[in-house]
PDBQT receptor file of N, H, CA, C and O in Angstrom, charges set to zero:
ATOM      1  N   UNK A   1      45.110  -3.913  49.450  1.00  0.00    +0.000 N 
ATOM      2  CA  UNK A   1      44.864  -4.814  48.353  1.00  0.00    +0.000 C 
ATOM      3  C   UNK A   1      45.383  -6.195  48.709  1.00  0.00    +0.000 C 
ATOM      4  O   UNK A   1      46.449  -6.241  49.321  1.00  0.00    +0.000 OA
ATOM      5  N   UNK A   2      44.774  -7.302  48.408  1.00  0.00    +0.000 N 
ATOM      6  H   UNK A   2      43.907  -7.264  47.911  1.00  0.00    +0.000 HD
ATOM      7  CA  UNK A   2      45.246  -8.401  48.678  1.00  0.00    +0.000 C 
ATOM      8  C   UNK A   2      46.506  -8.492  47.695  1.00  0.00    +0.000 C 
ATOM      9  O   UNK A   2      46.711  -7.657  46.814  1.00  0.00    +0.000 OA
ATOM     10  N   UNK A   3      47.397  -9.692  47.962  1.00  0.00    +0.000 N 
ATOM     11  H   UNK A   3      47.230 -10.370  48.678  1.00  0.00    +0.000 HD
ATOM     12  CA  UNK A   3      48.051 -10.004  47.423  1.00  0.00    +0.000 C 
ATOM     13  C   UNK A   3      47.945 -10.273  46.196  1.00  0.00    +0.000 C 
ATOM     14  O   UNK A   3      46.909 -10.844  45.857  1.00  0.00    +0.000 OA
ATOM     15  N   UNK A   4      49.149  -9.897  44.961  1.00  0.00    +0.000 N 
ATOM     16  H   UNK A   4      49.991  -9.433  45.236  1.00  0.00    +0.000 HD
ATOM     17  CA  UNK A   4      48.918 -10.506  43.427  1.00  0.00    +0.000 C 
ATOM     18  C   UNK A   4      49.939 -11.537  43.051  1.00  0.00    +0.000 C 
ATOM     19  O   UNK A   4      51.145 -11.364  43.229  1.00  0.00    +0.000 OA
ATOM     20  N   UNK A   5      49.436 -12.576  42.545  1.00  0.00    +0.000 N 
ATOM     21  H   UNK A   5      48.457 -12.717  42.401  1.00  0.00    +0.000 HD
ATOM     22  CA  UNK A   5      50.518 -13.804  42.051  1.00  0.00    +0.000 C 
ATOM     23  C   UNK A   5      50.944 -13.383  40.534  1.00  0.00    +0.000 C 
ATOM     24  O   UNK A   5      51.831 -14.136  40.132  1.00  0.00    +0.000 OA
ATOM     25  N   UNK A   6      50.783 -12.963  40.126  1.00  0.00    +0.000 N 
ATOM     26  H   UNK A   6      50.062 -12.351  40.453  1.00  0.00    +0.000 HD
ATOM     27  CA  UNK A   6      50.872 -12.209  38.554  1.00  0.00    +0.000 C 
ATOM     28  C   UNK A   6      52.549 -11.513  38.019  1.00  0.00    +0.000 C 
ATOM     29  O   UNK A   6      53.740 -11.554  38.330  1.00  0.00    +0.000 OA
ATOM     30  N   UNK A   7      51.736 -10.979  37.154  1.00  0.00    +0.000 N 
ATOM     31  H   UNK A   7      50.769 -10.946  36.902  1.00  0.00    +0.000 HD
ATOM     32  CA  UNK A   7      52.925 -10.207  36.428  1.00  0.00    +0.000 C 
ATOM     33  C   UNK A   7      52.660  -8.770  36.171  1.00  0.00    +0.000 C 
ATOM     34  O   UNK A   7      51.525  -8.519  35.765  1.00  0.00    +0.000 OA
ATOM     35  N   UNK A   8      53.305  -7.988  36.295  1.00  0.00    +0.000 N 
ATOM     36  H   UNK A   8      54.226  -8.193  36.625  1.00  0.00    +0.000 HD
ATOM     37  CA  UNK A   8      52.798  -6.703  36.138  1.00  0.00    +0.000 C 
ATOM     38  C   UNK A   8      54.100  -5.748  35.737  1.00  0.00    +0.000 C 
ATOM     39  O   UNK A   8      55.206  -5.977  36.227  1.00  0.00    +0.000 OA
ATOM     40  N   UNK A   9      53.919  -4.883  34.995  1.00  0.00    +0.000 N 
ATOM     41  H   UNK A   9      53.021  -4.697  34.597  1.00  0.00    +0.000 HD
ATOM     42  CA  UNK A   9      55.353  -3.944  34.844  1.00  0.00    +0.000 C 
ATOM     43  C   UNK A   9      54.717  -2.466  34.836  1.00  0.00    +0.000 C 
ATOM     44  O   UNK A   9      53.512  -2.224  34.781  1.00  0.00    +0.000 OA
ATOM     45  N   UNK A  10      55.822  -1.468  34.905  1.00  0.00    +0.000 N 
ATOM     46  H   UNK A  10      56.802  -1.664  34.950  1.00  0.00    +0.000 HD
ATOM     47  CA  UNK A  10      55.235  -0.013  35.118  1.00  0.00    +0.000 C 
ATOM     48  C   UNK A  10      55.895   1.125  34.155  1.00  0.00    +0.000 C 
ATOM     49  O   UNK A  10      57.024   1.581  33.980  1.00  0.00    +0.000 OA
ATOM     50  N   UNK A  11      54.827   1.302  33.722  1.00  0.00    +0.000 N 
ATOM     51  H   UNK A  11      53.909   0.931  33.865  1.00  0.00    +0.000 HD
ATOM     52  CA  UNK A  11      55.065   2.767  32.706  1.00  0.00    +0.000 C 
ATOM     53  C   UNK A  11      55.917   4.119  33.950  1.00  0.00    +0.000 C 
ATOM     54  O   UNK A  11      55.679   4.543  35.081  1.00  0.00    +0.000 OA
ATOM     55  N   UNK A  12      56.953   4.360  32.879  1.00  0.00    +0.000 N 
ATOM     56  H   UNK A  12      57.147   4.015  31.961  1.00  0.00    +0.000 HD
ATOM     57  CA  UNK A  12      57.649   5.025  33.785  1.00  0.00    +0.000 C 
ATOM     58  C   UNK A  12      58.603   6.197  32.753  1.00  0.00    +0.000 C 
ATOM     59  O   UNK A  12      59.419   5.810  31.917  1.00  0.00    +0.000 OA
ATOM     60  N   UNK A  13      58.353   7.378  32.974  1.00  0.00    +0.000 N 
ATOM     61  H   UNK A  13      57.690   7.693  33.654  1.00  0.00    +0.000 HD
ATOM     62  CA  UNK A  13      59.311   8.172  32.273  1.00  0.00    +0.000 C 
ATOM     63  C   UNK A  13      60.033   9.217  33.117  1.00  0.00    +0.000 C 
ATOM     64  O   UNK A  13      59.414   9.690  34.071  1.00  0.00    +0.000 OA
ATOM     65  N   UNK A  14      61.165   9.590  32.891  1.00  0.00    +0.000 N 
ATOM     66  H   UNK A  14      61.667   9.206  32.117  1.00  0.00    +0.000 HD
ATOM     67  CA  UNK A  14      61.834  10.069  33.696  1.00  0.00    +0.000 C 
ATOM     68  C   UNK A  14      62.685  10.929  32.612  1.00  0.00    +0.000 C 
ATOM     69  O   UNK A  14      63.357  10.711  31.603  1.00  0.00    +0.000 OA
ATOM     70  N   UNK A  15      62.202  12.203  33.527  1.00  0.00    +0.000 N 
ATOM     71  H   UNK A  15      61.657  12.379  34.346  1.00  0.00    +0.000 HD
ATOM     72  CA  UNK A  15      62.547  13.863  32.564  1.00  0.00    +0.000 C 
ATOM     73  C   UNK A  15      63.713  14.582  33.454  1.00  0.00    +0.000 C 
ATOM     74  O   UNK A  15      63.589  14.535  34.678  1.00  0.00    +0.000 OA
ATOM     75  N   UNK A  16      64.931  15.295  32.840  1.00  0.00    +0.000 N 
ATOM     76  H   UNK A  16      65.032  15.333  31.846  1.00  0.00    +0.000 HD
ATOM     77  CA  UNK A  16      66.172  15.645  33.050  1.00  0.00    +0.000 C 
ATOM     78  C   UNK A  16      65.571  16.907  32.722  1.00  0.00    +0.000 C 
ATOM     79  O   UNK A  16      64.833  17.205  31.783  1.00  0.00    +0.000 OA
ATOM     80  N   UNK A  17      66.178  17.826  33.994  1.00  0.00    +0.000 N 
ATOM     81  H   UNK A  17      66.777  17.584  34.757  1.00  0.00    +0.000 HD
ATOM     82  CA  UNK A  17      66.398  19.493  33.473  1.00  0.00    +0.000 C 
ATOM     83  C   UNK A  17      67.915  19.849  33.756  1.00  0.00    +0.000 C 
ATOM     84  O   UNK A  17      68.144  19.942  34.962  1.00  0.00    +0.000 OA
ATOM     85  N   UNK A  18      68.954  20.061  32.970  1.00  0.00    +0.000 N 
ATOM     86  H   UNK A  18      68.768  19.986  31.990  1.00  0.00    +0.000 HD
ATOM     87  CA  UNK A  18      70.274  20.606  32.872  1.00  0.00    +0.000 C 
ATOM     88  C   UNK A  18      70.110  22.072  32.765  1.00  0.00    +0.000 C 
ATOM     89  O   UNK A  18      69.423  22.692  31.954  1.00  0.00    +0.000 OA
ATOM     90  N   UNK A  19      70.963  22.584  33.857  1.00  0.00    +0.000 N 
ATOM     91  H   UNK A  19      71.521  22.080  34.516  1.00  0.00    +0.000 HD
ATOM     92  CA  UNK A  19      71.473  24.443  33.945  1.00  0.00    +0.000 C 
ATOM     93  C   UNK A  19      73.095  23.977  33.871  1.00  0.00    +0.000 C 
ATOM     94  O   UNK A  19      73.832  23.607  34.785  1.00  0.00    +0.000 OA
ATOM     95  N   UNK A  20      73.363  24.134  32.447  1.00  0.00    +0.000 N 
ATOM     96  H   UNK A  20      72.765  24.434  31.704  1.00  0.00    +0.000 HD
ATOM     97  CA  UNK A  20      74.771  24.489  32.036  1.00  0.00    +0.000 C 
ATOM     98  C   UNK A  20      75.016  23.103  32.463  1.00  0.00    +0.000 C 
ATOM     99  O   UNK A  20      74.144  22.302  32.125  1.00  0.00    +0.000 OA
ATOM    100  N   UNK A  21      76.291  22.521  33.321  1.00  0.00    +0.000 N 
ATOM    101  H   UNK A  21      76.999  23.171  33.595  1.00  0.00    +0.000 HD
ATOM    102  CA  UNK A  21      76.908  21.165  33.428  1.00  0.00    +0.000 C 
ATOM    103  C   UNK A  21      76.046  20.695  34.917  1.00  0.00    +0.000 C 
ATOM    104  O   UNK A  21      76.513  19.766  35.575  1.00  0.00    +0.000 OA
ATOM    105  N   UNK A  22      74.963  21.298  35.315  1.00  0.00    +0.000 N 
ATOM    106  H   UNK A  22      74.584  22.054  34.781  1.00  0.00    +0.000 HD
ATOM    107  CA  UNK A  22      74.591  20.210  36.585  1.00  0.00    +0.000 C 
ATOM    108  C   UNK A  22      72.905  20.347  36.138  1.00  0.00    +0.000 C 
ATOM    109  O   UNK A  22      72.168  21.094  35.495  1.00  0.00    +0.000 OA
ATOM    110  N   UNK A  23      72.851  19.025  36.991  1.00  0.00    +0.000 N 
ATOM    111  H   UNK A  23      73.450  18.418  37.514  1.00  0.00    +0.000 HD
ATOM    112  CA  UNK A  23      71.028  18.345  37.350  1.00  0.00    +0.000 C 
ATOM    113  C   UNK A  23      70.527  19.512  37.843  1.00  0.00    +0.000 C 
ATOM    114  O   UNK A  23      70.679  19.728  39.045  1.00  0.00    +0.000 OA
ATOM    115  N   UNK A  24      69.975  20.288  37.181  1.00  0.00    +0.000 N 
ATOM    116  H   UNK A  24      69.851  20.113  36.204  1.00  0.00    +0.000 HD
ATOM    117  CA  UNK A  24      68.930  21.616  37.857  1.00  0.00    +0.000 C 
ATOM    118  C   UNK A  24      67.281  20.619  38.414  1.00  0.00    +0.000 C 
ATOM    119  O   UNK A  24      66.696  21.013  39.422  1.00  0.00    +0.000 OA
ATOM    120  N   UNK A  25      66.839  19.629  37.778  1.00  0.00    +0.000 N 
ATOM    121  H   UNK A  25      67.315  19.309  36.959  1.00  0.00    +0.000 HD
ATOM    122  CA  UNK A  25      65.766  19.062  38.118  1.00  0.00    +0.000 C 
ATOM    123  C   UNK A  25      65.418  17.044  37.372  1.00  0.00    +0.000 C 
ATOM    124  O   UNK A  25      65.611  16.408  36.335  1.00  0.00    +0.000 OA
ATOM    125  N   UNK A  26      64.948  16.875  38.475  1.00  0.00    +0.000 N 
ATOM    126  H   UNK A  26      64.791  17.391  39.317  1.00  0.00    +0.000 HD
ATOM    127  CA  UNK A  26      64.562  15.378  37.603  1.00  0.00    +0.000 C 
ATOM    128  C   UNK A  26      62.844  14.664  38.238  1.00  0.00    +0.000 C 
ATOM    129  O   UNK A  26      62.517  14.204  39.332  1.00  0.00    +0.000 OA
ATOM    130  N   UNK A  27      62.371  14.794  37.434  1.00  0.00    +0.000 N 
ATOM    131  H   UNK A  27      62.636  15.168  36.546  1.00  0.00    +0.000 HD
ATOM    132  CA  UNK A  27      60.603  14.390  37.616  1.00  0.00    +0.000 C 
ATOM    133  C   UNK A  27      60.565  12.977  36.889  1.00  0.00    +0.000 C 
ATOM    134  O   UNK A  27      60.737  12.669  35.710  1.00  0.00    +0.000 OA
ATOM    135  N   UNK A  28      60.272  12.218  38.044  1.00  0.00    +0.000 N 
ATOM    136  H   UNK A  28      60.132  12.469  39.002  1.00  0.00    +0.000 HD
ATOM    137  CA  UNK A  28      59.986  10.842  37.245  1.00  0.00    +0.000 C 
ATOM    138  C   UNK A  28      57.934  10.769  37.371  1.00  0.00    +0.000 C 
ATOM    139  O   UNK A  28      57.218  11.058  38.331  1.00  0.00    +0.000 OA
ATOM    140  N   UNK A  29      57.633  10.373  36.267  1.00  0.00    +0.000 N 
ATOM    141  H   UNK A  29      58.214  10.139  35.487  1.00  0.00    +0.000 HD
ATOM    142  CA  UNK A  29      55.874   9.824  36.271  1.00  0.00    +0.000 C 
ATOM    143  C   UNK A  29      55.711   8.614  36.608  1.00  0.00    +0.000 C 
ATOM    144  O   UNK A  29      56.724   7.976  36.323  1.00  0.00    +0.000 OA
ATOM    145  N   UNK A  30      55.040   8.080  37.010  1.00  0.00    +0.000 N 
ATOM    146  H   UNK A  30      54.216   8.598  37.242  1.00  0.00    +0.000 HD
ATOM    147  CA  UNK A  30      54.870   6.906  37.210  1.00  0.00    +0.000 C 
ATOM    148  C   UNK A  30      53.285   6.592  37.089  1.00  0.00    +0.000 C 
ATOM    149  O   UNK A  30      52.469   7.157  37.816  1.00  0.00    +0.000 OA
ATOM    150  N   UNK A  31      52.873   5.510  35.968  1.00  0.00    +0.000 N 
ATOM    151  H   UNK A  31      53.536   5.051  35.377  1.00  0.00    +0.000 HD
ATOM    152  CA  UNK A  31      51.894   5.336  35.574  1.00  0.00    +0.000 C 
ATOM    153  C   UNK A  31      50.915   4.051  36.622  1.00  0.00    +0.000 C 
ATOM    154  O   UNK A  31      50.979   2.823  36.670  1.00  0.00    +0.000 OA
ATOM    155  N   UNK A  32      50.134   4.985  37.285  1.00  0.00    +0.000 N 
ATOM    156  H   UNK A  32      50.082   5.983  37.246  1.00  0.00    +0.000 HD
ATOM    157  CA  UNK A  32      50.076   3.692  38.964  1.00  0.00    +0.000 C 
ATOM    158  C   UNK A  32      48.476   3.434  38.424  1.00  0.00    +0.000 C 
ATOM    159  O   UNK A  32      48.074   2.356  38.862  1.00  0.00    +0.000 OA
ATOM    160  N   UNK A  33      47.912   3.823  37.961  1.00  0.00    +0.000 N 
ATOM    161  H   UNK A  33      48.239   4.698  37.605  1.00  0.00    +0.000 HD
ATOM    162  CA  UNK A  33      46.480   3.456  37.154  1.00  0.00    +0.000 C 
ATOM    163  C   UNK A  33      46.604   2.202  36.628  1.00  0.00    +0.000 C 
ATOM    164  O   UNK A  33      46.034   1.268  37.191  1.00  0.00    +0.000 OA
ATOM    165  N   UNK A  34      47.425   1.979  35.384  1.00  0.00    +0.000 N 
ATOM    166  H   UNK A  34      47.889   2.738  34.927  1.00  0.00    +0.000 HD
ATOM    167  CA  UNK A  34      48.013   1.061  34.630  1.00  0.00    +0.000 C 
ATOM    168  C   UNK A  34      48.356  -0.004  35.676  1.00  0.00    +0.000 C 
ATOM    169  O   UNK A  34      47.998  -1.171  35.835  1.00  0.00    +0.000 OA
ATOM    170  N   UNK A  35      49.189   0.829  36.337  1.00  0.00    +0.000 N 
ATOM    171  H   UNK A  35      49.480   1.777  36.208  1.00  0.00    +0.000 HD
ATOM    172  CA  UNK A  35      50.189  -0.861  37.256  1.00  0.00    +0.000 C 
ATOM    173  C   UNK A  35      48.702  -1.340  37.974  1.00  0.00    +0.000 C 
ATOM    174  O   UNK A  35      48.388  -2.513  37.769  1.00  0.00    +0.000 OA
ATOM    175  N   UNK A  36      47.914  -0.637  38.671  1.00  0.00    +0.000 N 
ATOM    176  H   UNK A  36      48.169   0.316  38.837  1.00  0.00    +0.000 HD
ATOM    177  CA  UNK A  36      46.892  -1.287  39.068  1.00  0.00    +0.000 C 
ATOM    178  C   UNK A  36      46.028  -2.255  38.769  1.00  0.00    +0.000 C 
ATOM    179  O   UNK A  36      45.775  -3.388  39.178  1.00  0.00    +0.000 OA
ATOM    180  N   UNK A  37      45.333  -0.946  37.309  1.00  0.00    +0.000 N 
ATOM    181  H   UNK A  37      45.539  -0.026  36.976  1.00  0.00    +0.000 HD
ATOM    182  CA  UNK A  37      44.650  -1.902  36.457  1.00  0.00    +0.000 C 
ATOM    183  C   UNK A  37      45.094  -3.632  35.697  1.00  0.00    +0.000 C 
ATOM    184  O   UNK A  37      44.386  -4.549  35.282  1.00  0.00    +0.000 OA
ATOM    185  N   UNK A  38      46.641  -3.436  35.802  1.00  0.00    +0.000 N 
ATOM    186  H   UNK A  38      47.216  -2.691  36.139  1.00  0.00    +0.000 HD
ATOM    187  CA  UNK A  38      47.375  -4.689  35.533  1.00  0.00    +0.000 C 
ATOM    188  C   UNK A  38      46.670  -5.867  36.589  1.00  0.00    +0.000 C 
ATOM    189  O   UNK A  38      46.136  -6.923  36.248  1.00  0.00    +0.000 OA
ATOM    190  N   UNK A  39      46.871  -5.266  38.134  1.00  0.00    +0.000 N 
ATOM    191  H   UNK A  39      47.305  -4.409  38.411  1.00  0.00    +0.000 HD
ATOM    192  CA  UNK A  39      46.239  -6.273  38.781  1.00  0.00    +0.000 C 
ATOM    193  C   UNK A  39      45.172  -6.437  39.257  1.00  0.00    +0.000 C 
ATOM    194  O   UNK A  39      44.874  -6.660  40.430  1.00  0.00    +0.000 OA
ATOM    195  N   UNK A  40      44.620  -6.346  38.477  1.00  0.00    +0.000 N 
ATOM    196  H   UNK A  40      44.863  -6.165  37.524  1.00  0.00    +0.000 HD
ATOM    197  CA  UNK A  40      42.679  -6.403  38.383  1.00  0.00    +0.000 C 
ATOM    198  C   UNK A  40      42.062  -5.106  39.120  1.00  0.00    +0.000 C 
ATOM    199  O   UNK A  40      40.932  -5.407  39.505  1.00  0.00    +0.000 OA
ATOM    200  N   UNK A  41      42.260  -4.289  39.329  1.00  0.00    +0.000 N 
ATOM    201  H   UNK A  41      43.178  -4.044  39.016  1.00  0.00    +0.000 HD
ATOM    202  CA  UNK A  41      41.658  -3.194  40.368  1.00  0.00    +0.000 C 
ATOM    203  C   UNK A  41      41.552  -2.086  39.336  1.00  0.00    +0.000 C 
ATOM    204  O   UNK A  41      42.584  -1.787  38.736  1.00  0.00    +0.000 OA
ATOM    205  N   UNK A  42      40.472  -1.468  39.070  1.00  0.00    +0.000 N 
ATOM    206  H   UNK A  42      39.634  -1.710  39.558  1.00  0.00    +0.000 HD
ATOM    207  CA  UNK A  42      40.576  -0.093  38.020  1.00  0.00    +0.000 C 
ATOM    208  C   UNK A  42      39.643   0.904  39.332  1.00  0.00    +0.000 C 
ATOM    209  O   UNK A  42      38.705   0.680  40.097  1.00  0.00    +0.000 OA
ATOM    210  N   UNK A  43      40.514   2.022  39.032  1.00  0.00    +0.000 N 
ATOM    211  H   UNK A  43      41.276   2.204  38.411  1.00  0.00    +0.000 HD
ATOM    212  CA  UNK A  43      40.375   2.612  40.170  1.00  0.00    +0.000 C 
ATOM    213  C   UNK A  43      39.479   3.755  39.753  1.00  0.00    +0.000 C 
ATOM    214  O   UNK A  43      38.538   4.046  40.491  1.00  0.00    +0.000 OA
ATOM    215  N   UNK A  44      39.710   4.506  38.506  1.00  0.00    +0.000 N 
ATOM    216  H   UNK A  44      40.475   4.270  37.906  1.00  0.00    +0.000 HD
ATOM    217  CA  UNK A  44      38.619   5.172  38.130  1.00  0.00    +0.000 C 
ATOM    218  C   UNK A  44      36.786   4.519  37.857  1.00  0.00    +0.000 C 
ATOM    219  O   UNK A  44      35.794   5.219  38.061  1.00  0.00    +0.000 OA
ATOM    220  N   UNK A  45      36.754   3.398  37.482  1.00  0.00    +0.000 N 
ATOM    221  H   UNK A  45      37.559   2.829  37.316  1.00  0.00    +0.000 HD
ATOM    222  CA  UNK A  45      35.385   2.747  37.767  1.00  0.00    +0.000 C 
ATOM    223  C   UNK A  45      35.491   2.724  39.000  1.00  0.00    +0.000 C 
ATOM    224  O   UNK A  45      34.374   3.181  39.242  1.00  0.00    +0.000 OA
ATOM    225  N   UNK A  46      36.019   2.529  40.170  1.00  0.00    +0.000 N 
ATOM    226  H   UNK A  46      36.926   2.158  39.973  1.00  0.00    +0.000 HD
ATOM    227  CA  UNK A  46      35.540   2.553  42.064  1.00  0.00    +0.000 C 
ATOM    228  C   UNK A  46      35.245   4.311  42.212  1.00  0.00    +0.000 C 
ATOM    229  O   UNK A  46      34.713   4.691  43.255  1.00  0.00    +0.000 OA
ATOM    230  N   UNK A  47      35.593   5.299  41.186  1.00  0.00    +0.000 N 
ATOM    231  H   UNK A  47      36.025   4.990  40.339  1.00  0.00    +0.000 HD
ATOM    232  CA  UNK A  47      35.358   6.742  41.931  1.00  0.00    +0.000 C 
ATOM    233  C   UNK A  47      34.409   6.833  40.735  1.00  0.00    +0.000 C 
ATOM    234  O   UNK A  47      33.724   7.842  40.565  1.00  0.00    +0.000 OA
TER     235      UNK A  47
């Protein structure tokens, strides 16, 4: 992708699994459609 002069921010959620007192798991999403589509590129209209 060429370069973007812009602004763009990213949808992002980030899920905790606790077993008793420790981090059993951590899944972050990251919404990369969005961040794209932010900079002009929609990727589902190219497929």
């Amino acid at each position: 992708m060429p370069a973007f002069d812009g602004y763009a921010d990213m949808r992002v959620v980030d899920i905790y699994r606790r077993e008793g007192d420790k981090l059993a798991e951590n899944w972050i999403f990251i919404d990369l459609l969005n961040f794209l589509n932010m900079q002009g590129r929609d990727i589902l209209a190219e497929i």
